[in-house]
C-alpha positions as CSV (number, residue, x, y, z in Angstrom):
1,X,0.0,0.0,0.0
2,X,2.8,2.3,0.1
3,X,2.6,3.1,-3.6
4,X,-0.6,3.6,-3.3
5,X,-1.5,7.1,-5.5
6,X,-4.9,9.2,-5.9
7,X,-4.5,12.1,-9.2
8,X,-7.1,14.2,-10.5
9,X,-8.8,13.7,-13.5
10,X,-8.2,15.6,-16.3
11,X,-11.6,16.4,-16.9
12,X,-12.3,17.1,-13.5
13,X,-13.0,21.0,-11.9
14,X,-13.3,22.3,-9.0
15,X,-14.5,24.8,-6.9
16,X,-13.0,25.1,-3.1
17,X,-15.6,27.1,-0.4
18,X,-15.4,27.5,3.2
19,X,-18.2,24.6,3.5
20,X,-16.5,21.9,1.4
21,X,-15.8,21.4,-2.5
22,X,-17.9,21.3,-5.6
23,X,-16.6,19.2,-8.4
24,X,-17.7,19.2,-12.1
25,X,-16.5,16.5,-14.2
26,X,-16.6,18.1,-17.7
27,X,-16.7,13.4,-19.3
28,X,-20.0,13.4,-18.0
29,X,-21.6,16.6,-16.9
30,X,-21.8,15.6,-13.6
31,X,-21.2,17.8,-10.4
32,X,-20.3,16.4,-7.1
33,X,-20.2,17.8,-3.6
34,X,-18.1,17.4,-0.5
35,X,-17.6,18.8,2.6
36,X,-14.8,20.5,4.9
37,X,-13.0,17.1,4.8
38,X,-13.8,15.9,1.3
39,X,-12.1,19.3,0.3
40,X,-9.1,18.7,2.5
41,X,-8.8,15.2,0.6
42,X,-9.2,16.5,-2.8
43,X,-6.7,19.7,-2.1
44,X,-4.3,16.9,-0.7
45,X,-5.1,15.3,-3.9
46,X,-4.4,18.1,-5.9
47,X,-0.7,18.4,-4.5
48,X,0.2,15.1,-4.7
49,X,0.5,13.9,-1.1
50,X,0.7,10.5,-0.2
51,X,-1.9,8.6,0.8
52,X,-0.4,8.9,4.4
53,X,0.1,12.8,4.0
54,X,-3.2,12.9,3.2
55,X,-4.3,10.7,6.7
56,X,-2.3,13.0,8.4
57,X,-3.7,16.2,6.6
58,X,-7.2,15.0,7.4
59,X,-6.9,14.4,11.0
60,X,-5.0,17.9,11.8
61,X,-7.1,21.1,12.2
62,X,-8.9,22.5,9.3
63,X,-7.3,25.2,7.0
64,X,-8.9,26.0,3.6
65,X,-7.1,28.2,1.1
């Protein structure tokens, strides 16, 4: 499990906001919501952090862009 990767899409947007993250996924058309800690995954996501950076980024206080 230690190489064990998440990447964004390519046809994936999204939109960060104090309550969480909405996400269009320009494939389908589709939108999807999260909320404070779905946007801390996918901003973990976005940079690249491992999947244990990004345990560790979701269990430490919240701080959105």
């Amino acid at each position: 499990m230690n190489n064990f990767s998440f990447t964004v899409s390519s046809e994936a947007t999204a939109s960060v906001h104090d309550d969480g993250v909405v996400i269009l996924h320009l494939g389908n058309g589709r939108f999807y919501t999260c909320n404070g800690t779905g946007a801390r995954i996918w901003l973990a996501i976005e940079q690249r952090l491992s999947l244990e950076a990004i345990a560790q980024e979701s269990a430490a206080p919240m701080k959105l862009p």
